[in-house]
CHARMM-style PDB file with segment names, atoms N, HN, CA, C and O in Angstrom:
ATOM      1  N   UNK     1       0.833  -1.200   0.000  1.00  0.00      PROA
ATOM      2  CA  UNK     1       0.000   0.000   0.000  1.00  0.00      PROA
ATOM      3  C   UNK     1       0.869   1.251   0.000  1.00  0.00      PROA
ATOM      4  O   UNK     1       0.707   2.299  -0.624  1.00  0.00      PROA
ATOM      5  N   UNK     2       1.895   0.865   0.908  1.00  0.00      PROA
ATOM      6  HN  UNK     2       2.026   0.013   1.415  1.00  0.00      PROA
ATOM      7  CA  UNK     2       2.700   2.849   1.303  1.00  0.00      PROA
ATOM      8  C   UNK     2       3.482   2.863  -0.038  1.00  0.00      PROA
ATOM      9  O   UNK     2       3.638   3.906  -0.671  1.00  0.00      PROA
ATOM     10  N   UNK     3       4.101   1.337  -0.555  1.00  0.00      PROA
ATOM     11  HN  UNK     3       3.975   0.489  -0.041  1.00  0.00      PROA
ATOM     12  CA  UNK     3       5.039   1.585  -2.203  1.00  0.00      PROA
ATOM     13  C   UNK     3       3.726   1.777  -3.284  1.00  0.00      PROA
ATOM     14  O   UNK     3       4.184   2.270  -4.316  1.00  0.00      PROA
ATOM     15  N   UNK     4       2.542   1.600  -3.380  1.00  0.00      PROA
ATOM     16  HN  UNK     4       2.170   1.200  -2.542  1.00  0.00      PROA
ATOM     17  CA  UNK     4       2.079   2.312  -4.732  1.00  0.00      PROA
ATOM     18  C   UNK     4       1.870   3.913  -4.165  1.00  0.00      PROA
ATOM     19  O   UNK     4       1.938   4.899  -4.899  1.00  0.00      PROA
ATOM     20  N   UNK     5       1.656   3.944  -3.004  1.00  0.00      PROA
ATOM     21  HN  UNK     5       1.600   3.143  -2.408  1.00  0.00      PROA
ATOM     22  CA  UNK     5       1.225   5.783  -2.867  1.00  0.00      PROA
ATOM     23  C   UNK     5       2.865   6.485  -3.046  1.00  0.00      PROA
ATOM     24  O   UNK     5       2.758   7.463  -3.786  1.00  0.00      PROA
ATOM     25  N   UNK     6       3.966   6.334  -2.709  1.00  0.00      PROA
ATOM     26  HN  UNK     6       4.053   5.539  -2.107  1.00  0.00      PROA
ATOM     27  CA  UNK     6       4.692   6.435  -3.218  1.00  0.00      PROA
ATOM     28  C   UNK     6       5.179   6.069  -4.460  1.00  0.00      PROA
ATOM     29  O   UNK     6       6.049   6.919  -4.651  1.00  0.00      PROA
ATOM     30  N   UNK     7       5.168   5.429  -5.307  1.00  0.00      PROA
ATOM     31  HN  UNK     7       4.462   4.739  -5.152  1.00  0.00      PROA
ATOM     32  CA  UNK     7       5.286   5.554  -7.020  1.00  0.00      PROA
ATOM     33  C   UNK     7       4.282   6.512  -7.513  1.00  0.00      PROA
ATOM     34  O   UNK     7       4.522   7.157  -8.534  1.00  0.00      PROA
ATOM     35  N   UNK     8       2.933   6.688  -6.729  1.00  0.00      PROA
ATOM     36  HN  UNK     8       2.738   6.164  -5.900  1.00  0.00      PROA
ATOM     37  CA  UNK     8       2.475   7.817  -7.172  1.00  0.00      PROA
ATOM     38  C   UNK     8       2.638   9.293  -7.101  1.00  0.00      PROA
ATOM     39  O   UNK     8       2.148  10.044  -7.944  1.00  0.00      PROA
ATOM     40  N   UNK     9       3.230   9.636  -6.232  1.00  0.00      PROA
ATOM     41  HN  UNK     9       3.628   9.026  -5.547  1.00  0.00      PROA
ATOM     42  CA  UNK     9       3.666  10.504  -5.342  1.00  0.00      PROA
ATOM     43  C   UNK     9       4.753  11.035  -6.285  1.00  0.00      PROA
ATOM     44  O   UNK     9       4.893  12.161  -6.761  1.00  0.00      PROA
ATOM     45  N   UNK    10       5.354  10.119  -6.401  1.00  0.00      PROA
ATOM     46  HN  UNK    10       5.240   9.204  -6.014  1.00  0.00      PROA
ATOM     47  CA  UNK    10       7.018  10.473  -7.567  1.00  0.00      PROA
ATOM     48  C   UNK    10       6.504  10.332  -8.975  1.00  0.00      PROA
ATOM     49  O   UNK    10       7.185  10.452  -9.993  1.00  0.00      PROA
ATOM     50  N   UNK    11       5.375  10.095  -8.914  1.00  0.00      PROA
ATOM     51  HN  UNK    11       4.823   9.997  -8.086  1.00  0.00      PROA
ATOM     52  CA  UNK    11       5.076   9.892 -10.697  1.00  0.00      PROA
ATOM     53  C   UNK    11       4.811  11.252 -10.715  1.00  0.00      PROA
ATOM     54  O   UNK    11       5.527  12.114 -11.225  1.00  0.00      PROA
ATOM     55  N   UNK    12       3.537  11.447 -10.020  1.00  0.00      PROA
ATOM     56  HN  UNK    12       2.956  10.747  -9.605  1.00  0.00      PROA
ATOM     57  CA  UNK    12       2.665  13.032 -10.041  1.00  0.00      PROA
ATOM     58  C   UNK    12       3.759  13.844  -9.989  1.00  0.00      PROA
ATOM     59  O   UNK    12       3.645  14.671 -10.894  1.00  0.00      PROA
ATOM     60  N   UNK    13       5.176  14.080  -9.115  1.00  0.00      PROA
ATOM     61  HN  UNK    13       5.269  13.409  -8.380  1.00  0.00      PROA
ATOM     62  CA  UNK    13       6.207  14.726  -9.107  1.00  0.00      PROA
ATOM     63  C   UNK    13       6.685  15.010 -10.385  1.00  0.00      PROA
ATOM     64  O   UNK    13       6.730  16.152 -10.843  1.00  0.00      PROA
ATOM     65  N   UNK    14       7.036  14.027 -10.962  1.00  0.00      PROA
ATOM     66  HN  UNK    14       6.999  13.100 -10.590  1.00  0.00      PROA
ATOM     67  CA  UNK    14       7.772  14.221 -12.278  1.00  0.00      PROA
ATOM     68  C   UNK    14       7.061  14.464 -13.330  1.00  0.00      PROA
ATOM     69  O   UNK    14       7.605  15.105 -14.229  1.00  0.00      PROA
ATOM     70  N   UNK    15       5.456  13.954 -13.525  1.00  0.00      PROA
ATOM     71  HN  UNK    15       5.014  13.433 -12.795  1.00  0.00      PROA
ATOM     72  CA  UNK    15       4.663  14.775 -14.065  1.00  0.00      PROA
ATOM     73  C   UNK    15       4.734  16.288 -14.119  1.00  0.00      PROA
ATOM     74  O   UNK    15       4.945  16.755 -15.238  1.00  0.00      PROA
ATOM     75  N   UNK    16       4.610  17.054 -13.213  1.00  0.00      PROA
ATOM     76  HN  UNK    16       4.438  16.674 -12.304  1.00  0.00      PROA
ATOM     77  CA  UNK    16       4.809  18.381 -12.720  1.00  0.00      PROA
ATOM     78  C   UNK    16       5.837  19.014 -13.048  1.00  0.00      PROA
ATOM     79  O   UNK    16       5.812  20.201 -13.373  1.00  0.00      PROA
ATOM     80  N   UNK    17       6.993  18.219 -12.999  1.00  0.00      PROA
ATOM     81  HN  UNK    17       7.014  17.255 -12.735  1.00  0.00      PROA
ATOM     82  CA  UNK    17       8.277  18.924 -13.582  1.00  0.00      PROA
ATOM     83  C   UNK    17       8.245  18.777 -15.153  1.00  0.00      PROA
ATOM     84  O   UNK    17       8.414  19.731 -15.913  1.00  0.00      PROA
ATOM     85  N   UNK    18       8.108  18.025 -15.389  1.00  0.00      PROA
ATOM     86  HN  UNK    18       7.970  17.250 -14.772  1.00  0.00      PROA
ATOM     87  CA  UNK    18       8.077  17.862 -16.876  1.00  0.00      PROA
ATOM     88  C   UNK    18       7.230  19.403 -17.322  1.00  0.00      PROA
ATOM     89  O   UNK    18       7.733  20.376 -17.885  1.00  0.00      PROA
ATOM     90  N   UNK    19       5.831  19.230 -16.868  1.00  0.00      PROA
ATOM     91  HN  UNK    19       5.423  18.440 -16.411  1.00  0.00      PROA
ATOM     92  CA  UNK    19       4.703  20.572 -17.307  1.00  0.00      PROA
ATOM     93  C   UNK    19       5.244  21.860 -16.927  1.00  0.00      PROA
ATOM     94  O   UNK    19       5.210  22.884 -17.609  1.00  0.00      PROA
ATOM     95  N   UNK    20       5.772  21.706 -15.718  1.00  0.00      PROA
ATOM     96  HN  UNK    20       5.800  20.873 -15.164  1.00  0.00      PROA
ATOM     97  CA  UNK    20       6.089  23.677 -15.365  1.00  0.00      PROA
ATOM     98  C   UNK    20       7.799  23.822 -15.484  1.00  0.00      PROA
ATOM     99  O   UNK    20       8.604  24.523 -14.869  1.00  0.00      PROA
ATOM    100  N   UNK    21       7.895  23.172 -16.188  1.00  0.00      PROA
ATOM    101  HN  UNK    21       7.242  22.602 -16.687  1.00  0.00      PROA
ATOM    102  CA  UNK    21      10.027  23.504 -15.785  1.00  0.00      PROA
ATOM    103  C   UNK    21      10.092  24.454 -16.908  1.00  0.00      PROA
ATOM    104  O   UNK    21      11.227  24.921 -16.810  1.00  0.00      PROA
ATOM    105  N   UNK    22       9.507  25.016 -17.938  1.00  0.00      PROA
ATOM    106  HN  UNK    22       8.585  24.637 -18.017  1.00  0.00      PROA
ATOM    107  CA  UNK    22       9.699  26.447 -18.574  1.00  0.00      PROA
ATOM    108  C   UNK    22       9.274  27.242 -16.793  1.00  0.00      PROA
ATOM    109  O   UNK    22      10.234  27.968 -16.534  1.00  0.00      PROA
ATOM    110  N   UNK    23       8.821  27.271 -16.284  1.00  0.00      PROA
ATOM    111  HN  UNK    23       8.041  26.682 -16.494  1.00  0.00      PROA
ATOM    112  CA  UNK    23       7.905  27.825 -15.187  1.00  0.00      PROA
ATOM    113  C   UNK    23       9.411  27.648 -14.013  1.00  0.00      PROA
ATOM    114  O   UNK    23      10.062  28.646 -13.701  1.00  0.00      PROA
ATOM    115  N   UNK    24       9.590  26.931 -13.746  1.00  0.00      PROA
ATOM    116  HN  UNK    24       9.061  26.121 -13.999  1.00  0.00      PROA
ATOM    117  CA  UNK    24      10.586  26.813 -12.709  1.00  0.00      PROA
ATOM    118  C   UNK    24      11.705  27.538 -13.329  1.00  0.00      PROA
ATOM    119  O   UNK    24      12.190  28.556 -12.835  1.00  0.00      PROA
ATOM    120  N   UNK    25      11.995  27.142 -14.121  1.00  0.00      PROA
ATOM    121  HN  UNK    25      11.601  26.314 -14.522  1.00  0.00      PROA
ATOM    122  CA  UNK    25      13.629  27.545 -14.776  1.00  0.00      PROA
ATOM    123  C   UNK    25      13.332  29.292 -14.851  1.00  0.00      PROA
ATOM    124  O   UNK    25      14.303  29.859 -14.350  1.00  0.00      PROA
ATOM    125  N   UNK    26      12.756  29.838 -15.113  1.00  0.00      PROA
ATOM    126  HN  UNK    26      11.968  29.377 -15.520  1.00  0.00      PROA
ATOM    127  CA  UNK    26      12.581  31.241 -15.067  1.00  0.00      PROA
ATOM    128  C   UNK    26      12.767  31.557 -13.578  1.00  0.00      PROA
ATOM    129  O   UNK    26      13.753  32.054 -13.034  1.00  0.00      PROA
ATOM    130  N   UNK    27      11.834  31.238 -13.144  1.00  0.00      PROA
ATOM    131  HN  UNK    27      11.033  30.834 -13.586  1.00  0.00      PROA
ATOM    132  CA  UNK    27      11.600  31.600 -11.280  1.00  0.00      PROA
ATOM    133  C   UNK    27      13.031  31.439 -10.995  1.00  0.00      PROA
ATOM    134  O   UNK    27      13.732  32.435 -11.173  1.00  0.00      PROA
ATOM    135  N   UNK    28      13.754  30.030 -10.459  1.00  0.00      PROA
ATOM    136  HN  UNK    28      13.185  29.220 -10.315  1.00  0.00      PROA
ATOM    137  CA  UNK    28      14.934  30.020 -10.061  1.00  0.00      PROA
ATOM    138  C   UNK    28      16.096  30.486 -10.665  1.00  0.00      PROA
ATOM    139  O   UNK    28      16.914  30.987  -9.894  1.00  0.00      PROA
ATOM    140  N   UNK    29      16.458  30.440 -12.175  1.00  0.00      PROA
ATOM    141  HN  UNK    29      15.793  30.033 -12.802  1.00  0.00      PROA
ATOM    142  CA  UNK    29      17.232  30.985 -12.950  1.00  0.00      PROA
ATOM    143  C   UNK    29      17.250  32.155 -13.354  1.00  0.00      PROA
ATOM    144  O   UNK    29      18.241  32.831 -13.079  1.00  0.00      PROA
ATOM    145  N   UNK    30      16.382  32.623 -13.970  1.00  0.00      PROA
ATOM    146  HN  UNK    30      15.577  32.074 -14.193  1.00  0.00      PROA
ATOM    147  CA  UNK    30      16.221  33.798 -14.917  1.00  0.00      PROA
ATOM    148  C   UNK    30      16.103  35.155 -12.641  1.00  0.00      PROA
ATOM    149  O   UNK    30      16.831  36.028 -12.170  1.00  0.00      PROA
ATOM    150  N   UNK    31      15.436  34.797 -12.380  1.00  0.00      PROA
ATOM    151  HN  UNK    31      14.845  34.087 -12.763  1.00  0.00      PROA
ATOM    152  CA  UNK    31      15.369  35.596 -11.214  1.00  0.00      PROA
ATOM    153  C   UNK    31      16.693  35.678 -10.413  1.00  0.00      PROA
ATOM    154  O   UNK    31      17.190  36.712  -9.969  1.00  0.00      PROA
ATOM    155  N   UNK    32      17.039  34.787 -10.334  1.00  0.00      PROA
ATOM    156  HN  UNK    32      16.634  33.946 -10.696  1.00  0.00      PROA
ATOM    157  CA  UNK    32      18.807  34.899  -9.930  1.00  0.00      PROA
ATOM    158  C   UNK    32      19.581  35.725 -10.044  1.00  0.00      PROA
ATOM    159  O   UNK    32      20.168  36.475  -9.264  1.00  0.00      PROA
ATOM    160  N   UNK    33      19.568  35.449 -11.904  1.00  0.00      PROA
ATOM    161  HN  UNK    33      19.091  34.840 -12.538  1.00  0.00      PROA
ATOM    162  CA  UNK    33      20.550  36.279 -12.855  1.00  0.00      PROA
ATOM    163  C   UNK    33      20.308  37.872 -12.582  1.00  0.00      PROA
ATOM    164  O   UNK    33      21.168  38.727 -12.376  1.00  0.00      PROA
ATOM    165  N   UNK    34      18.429  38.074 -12.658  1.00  0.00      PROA
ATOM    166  HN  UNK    34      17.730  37.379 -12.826  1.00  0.00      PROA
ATOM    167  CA  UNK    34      18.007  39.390 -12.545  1.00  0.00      PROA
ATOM    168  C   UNK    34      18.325  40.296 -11.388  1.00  0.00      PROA
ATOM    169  O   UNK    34      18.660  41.477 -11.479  1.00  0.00      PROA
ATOM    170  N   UNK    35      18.122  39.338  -9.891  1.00  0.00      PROA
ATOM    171  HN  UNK    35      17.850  38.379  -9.817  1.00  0.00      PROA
ATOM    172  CA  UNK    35      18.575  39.657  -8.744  1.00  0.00      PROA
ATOM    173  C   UNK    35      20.045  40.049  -8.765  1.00  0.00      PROA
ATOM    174  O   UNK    35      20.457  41.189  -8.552  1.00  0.00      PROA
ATOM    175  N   UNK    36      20.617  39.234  -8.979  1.00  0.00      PROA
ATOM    176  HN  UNK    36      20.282  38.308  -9.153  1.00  0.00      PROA
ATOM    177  CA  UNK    36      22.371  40.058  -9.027  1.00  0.00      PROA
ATOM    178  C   UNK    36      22.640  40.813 -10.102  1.00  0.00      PROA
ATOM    179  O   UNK    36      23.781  41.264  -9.999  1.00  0.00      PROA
ATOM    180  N   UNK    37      22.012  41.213 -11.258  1.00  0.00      PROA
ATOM    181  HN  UNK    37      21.085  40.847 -11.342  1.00  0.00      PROA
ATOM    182  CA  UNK    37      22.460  42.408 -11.967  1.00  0.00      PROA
ATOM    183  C   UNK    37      21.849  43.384 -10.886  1.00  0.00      PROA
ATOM    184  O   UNK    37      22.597  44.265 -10.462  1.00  0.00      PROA
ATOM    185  N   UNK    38      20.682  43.315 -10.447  1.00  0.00      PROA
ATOM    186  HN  UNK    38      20.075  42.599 -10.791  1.00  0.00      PROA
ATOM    187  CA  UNK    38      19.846  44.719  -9.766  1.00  0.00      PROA
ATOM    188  C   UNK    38      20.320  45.220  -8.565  1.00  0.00      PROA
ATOM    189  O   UNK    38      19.943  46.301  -8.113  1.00  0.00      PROA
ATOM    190  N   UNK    39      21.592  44.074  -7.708  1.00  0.00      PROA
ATOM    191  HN  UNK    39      21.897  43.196  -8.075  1.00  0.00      PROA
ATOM    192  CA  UNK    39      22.259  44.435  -6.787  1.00  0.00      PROA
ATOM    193  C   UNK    39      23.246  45.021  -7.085  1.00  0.00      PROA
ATOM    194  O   UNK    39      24.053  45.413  -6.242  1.00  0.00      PROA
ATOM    195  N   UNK    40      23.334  45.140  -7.939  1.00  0.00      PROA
ATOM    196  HN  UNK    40      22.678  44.822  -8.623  1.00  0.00      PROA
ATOM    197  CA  UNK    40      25.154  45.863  -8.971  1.00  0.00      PROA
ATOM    198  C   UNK    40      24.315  47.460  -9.001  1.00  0.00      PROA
ATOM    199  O   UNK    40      24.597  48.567  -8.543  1.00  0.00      PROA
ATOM    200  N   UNK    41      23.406  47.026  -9.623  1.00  0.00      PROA
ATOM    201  HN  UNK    41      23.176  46.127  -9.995  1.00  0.00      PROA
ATOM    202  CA  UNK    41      22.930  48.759  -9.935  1.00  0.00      PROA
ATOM    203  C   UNK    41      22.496  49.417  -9.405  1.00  0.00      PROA
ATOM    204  O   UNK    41      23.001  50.533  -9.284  1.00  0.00      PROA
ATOM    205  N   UNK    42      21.157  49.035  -8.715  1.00  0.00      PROA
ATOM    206  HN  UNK    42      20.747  48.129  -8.814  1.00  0.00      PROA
ATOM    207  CA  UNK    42      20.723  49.499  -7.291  1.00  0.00      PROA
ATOM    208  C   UNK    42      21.228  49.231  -5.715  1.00  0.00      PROA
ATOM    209  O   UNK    42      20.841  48.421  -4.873  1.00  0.00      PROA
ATOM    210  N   UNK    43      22.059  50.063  -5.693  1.00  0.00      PROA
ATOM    211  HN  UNK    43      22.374  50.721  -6.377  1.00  0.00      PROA
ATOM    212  CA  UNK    43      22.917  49.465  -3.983  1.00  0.00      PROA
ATOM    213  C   UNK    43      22.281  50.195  -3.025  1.00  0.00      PROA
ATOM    214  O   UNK    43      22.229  49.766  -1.872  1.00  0.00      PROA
ATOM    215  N   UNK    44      21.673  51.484  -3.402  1.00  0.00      PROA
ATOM    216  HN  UNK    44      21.715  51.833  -4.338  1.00  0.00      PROA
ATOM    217  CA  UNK    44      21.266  51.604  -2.232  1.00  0.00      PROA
ATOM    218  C   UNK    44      19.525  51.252  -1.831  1.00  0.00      PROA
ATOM    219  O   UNK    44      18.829  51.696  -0.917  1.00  0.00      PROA
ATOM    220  N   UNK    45      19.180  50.193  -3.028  1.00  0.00      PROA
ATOM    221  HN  UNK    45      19.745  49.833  -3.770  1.00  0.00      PROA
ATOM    222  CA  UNK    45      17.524  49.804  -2.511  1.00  0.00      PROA
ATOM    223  C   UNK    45      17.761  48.474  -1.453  1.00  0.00      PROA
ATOM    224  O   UNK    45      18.718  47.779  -1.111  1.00  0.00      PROA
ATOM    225  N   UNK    46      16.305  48.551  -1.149  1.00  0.00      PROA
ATOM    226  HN  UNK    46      15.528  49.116  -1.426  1.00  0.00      PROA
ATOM    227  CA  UNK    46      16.479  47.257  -0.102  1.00  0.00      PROA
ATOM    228  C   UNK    46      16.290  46.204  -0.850  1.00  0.00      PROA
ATOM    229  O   UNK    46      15.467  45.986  -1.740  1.00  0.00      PROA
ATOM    230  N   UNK    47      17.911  44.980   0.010  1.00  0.00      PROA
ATOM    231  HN  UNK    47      18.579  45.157   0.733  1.00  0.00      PROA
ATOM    232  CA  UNK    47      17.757  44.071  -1.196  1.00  0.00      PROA
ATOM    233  C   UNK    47      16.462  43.016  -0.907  1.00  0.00      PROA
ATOM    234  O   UNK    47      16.300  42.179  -1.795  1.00  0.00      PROA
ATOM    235  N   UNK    48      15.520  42.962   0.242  1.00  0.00      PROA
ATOM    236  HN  UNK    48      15.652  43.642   0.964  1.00  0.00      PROA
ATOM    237  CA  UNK    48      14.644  41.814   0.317  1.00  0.00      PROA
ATOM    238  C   UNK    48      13.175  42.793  -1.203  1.00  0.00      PROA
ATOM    239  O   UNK    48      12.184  42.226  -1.663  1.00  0.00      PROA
ATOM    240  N   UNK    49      13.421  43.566  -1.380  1.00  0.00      PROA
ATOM    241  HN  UNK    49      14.227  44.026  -1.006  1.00  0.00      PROA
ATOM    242  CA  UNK    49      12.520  44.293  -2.182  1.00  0.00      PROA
ATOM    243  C   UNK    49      12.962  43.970  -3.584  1.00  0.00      PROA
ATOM    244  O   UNK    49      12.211  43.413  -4.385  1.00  0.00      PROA
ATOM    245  N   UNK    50      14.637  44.460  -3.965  1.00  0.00      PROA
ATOM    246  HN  UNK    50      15.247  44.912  -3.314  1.00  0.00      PROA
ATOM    247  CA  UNK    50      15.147  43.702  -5.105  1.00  0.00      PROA
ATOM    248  C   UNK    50      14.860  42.740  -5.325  1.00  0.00      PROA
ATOM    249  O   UNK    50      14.202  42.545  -6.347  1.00  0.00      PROA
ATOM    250  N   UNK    51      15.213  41.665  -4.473  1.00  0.00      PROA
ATOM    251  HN  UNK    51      15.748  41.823  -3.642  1.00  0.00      PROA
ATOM    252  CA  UNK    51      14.645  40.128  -4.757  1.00  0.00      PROA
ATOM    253  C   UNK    51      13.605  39.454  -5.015  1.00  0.00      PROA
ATOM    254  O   UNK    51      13.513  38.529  -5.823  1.00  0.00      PROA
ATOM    255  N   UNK    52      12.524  40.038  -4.117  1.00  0.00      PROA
ATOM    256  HN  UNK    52      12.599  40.789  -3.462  1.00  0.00      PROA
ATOM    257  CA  UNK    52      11.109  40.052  -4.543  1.00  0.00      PROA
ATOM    258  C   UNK    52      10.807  40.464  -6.074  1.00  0.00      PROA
ATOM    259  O   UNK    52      10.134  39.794  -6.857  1.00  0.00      PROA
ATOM    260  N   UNK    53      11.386  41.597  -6.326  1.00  0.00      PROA
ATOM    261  HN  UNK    53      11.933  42.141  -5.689  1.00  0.00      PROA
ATOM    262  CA  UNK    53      10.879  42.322  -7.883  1.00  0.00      PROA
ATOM    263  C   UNK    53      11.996  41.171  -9.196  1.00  0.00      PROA
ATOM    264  O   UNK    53      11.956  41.074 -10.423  1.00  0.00      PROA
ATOM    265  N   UNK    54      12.656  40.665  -8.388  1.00  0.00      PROA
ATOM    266  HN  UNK    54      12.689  40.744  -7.392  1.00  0.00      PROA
ATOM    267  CA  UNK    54      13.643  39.943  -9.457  1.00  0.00      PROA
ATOM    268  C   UNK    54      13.089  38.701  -9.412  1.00  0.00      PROA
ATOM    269  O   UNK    54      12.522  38.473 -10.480  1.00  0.00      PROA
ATOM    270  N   UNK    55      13.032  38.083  -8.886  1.00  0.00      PROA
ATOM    271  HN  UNK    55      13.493  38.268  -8.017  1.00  0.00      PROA
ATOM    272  CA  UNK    55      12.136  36.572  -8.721  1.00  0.00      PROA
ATOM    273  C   UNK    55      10.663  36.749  -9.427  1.00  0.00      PROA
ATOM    274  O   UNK    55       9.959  36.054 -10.159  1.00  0.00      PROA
ATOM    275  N   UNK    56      10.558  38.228  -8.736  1.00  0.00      PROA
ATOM    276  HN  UNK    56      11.130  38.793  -8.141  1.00  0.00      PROA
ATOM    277  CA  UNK    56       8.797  38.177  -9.568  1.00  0.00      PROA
ATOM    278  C   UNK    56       8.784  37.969 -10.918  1.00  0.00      PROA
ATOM    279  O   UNK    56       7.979  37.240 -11.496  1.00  0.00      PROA
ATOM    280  N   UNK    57       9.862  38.741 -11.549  1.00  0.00      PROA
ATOM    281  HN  UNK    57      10.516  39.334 -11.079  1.00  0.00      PROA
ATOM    282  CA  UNK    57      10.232  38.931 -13.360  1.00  0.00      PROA
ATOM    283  C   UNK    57      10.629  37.885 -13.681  1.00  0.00      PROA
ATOM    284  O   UNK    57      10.360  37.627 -14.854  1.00  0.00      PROA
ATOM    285  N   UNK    58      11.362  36.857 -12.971  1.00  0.00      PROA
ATOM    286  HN  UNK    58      11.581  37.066 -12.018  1.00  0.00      PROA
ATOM    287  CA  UNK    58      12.061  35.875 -13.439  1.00  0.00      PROA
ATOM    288  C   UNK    58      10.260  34.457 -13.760  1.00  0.00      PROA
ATOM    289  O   UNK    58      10.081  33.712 -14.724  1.00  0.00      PROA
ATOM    290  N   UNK    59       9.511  34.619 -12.732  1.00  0.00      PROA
ATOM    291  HN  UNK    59       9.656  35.224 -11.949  1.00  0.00      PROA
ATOM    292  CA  UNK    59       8.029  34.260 -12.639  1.00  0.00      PROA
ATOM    293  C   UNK    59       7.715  34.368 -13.711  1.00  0.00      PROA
ATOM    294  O   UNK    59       7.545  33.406 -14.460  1.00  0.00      PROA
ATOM    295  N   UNK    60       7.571  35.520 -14.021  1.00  0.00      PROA
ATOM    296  HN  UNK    60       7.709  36.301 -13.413  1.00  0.00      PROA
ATOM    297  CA  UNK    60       6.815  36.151 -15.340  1.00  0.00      PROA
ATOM    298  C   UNK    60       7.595  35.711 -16.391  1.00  0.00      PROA
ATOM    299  O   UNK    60       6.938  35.315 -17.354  1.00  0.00      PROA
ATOM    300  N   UNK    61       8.935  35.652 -16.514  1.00  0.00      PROA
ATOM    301  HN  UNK    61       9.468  35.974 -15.732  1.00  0.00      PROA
ATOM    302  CA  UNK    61       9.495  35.172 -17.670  1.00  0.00      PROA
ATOM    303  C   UNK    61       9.058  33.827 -17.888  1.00  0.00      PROA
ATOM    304  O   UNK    61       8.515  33.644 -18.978  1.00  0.00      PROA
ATOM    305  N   UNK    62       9.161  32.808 -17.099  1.00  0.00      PROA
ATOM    306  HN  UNK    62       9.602  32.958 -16.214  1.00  0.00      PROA
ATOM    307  CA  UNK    62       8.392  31.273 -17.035  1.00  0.00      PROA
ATOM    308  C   UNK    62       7.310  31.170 -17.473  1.00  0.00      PROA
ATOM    309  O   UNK    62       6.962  30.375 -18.347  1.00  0.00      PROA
ATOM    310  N   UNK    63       6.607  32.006 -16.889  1.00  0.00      PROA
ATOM    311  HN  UNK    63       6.890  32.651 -16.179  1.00  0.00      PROA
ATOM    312  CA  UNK    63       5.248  31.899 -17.389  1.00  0.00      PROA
ATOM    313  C   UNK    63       4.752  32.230 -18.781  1.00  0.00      PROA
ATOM    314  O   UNK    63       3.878  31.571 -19.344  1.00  0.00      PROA
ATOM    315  N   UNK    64       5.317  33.221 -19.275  1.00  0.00      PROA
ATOM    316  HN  UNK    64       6.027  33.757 -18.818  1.00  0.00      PROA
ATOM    317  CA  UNK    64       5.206  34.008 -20.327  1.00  0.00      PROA
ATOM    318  C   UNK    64       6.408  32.647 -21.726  1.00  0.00      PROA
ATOM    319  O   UNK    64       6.268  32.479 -22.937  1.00  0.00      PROA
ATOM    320  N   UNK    65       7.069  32.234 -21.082  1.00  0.00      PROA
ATOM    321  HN  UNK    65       7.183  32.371 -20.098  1.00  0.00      PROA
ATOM    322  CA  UNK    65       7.889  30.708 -22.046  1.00  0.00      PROA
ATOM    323  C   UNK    65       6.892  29.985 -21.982  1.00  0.00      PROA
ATOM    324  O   UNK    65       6.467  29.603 -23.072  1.00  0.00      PROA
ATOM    325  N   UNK    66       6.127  29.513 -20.703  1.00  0.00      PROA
ATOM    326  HN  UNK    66       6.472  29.823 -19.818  1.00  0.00      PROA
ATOM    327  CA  UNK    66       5.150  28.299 -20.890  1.00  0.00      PROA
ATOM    328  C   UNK    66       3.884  28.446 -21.773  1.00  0.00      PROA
ATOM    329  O   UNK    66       3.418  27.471 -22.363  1.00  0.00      PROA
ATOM    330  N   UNK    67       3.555  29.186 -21.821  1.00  0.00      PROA
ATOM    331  HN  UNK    67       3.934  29.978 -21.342  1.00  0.00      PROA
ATOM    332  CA  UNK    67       2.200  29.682 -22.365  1.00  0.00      PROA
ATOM    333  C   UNK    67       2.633  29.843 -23.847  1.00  0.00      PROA
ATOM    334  O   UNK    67       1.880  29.475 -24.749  1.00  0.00      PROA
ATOM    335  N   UNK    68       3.918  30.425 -24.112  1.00  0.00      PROA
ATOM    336  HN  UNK    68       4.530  30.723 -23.380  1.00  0.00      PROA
ATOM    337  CA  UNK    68       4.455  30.519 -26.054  1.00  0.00      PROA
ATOM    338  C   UNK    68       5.028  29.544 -25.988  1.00  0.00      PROA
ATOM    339  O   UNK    68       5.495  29.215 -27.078  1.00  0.00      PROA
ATOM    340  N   UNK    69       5.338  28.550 -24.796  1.00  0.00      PROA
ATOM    341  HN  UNK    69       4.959  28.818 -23.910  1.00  0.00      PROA
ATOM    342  CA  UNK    69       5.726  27.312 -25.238  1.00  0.00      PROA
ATOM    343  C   UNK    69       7.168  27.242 -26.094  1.00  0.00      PROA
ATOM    344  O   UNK    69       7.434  26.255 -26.780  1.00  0.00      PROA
ATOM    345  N   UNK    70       8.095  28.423 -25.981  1.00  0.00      PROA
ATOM    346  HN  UNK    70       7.880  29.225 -25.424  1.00  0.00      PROA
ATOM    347  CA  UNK    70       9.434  28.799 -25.940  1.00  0.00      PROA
ATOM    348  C   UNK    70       9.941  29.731 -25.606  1.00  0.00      PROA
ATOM    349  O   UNK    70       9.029  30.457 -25.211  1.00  0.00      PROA
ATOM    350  N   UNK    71      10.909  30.259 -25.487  1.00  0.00      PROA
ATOM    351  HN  UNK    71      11.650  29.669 -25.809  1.00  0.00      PROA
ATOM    352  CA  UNK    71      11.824  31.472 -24.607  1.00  0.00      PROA
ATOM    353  C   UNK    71      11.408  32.615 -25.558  1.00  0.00      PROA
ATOM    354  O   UNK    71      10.929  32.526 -26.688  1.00  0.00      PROA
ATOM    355  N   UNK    72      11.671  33.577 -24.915  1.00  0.00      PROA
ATOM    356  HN  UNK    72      12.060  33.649 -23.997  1.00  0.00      PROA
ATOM    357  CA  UNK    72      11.287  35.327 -25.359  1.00  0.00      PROA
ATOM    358  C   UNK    72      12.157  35.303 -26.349  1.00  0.00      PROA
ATOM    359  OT1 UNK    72      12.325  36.302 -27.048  1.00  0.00      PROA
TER     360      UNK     72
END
C-alpha cells in the first residue's frame, strides 16, 4: 500500500516537472541572474525588495515561455 502511494507521489512529481520547468527555470534561474544584476545597480535599494521584484520577473518570464511554449 505505502510503495504504490509512493510511485504515485514520484510519478505526479515528475509529471509536474516535466509541465512547469519552462515555469521553474525562469523563477529560479532567470530571477537569480536578474537579482544580481539589480544588486550591482541598485545598492542603495532594499535588497529583500530587489529580490522580490527579481524573482517576480524571473516568474513572469516562465510563465510568459510556458504559455508561447518557448523562450522570449
Amino acid at each position: 500500500m505505502i510503495k504504490n502511494t509512493t510511485k504515485a507521489w514520484v510519478a505526479a512529481l515528475f509529471e509536474h516537472a516535466e509541465e512547469w520547468k519552462m515555469v521553474w527555470f525562469g523563477l529560479i534561474f532567470w530571477g537569480s541572474v536578474i537579482f544580481a544584476l539589480a544588486e550591482q545597480v541598485f545598492t542603495s535599494v532594499n535588497p529583500w525588495l530587489l529580490g522580490s521584484l527579481a524573482y517576480l520577473a524571473g516568474l513572469v518570464l516562465g510563465i510568459a515561455a510556458k504559455l508561447r511554449r518557448r523562450w522570449v
